[in-house]
C-alpha positions, 0 to 999 in steps of 0.5 A: 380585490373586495367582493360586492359583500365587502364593499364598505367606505372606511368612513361608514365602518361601525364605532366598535371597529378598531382602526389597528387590526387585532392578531391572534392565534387561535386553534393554532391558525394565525388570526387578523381581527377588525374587532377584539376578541377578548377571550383570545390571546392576543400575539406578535403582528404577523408579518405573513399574510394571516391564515384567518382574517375576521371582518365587518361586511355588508352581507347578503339576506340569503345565499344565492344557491343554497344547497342546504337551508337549517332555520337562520342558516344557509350552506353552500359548498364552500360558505355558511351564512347564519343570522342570529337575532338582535347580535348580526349576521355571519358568513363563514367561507373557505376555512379562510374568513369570518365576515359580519354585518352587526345589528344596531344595539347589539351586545359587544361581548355575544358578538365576540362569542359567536365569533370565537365560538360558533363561526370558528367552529365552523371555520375549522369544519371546513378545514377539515377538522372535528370540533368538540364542545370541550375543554383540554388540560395536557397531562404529561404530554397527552391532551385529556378532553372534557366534554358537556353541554353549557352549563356542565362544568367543563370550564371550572373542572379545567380551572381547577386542574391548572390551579394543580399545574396541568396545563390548560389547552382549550376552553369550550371550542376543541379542535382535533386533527387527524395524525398520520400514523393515526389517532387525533391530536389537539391544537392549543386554542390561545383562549382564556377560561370562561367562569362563573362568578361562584367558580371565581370565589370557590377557586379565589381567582377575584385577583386575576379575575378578568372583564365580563364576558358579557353585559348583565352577567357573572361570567368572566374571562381568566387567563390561566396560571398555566398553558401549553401552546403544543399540539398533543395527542387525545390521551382520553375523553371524559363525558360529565354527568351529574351525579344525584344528592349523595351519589359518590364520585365514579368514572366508568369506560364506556362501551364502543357504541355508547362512546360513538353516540356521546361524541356524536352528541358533543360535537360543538354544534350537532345541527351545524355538523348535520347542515354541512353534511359532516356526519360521515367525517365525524363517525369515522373520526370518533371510530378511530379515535375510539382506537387511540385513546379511551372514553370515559363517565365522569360522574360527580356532583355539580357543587363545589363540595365533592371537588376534591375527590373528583380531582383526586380521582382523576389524578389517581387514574391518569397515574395508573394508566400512566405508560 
């Protein structure tokens, strides 16, 4: 049975919606979505019940007892509920369900992204896991992390090391579970690359190039030539600074107190981790995983011209620190 905030008649269901359900694994949690997310990797329809089912509902304007409230967003013990202007509103429950009332006139492509970005995120929040913002290759066996805000280049680093044959694990979203015998390892989303029109050029991927991400932008959606579907182990996290004009590549290990702070910084949404009163979890993740695998400075310039030599680089230091 529905609850109250699912009751919707087919026949009033938004155009965008599919009549056909869309499957998917993402962060290794089996998905049933209303609406296509292009950015995922679609799969085989599940014959099980999915583990994460995305849907369009009629949504409440506020929880009815908050226990804690963060500008559009409200939290209770088991749910989030977020609006963002002129895209729709969201509520996130259980670890289970991403539900959603769209607002007329919004964009198709930020409604995806918030759903496989931010509501995700939450969604394995609540499972218990730590998210980063980061992207993962797989290096003989072991998952190497790069972290950054928007914008930092963590995407196209990514591409370009599976255009060398490592084998891309995340874009953007990374989720890190606990291991038994310690350390943390991490879930292959089933996501494709995000890239910049001048990252599509310089790396000449116009062939494989796929839809826009979003309406009236240069970013689009590129399946990678190389993925793992494994989860790995955190074999080391690498923090992406910019370099100033003429500054060489350098890659530096980071002290325990500064690599505690940088991952602090690039959980995937640091007000959200505050709001669901994750911040305990999250210190006592990056202690431990600060135990297992190593933090580094990844310091290189933003353009395309010093590329070589940072992959070079790290190629050279994965090879050395090779068990």
């Amino acid at each position: 049975m529905h609850s109250t905030l699912e009751v919707a008649a087919a026949a009033a269901q938004p155009a965008f919606l599919s009549p056909h359900p869309f499957d998917y694994v993402i962060s290794g949690l089996t998905v049933r979505s209303e609406v296509e997310i292009p950015s995922a990797i679609a799969s085989v329809a599940h014959r099980q019940t999915p583990q994460v089912s995305i849907r369009a509902a009629a949504l409440p304007l506020h929880l009815e007892n908050p226990l804690r409230t963060f500008g559009q967003v409200e939290v209770d013990d088991r749910q989030l509920l977020m609006h963002i202007n002129r895209i729709a509103r969201f509520l996130i429950r259980d670890g289970s369900e991403i539900l959603f009332e769209a607002e007329d006139g919004h964009d198709p492509g930020d409604l995806t992204l918030y759903l496989l970005g931010t509501c995700f995120a939450v969604l394995l929040q609540q499972r218990g896991c730590v998210v980063l913002h980061a992207s993962a290759v797989s290096v003989d066996g072991r998952a190497m992390l790069f972290c950054g805000q928007s914008g930092a280049g963590k995407s196209t680093l990514a591409a370009m090391l599976c255009e060398r044959g490592f084998p891309l694990l995340n874009d953007d979203v990374c989720s890190l579970r606990p291991e038994p015998g310690g350390g943390f390892s991490v879930t292959p989303d089933g996501r494709m690359l995000k890239l910049w029109e001048p990252s599509v050029q310089h790396l000449e991927l116009t062939d494989r190039r796929g839809p826009a991400v979003r309406g009236n932008t240069e970013k689009y959606y590129m399946a990678p030539p190389v993925a793992d579907r494994v989860a790995q182990r955190v074999g080391g996290v690498y923090i992406l600074e910019d370099a100033e004009p003429g500054e060489s590549v350098s890659l530096r290990r980071l002290s325990v107190v500064d690599g505690m702070a940088e991952l602090k910084r690039n959980s995937y949404r640091p007000s959200l981790v505050w709001a669901m009163q994750m911040e305990a979890t999250y210190f006592r993740a990056t202690a431990a995983l600060q135990s297992d695998a190593s933090l580094y400075a990844l310091r290189r310039p933003k353009d395309f011209a010093g590329a070589g030599k940072v992959l070079e680089m790290l190629e050279s230091h994965w090879k050395s620190s090779r068990p």
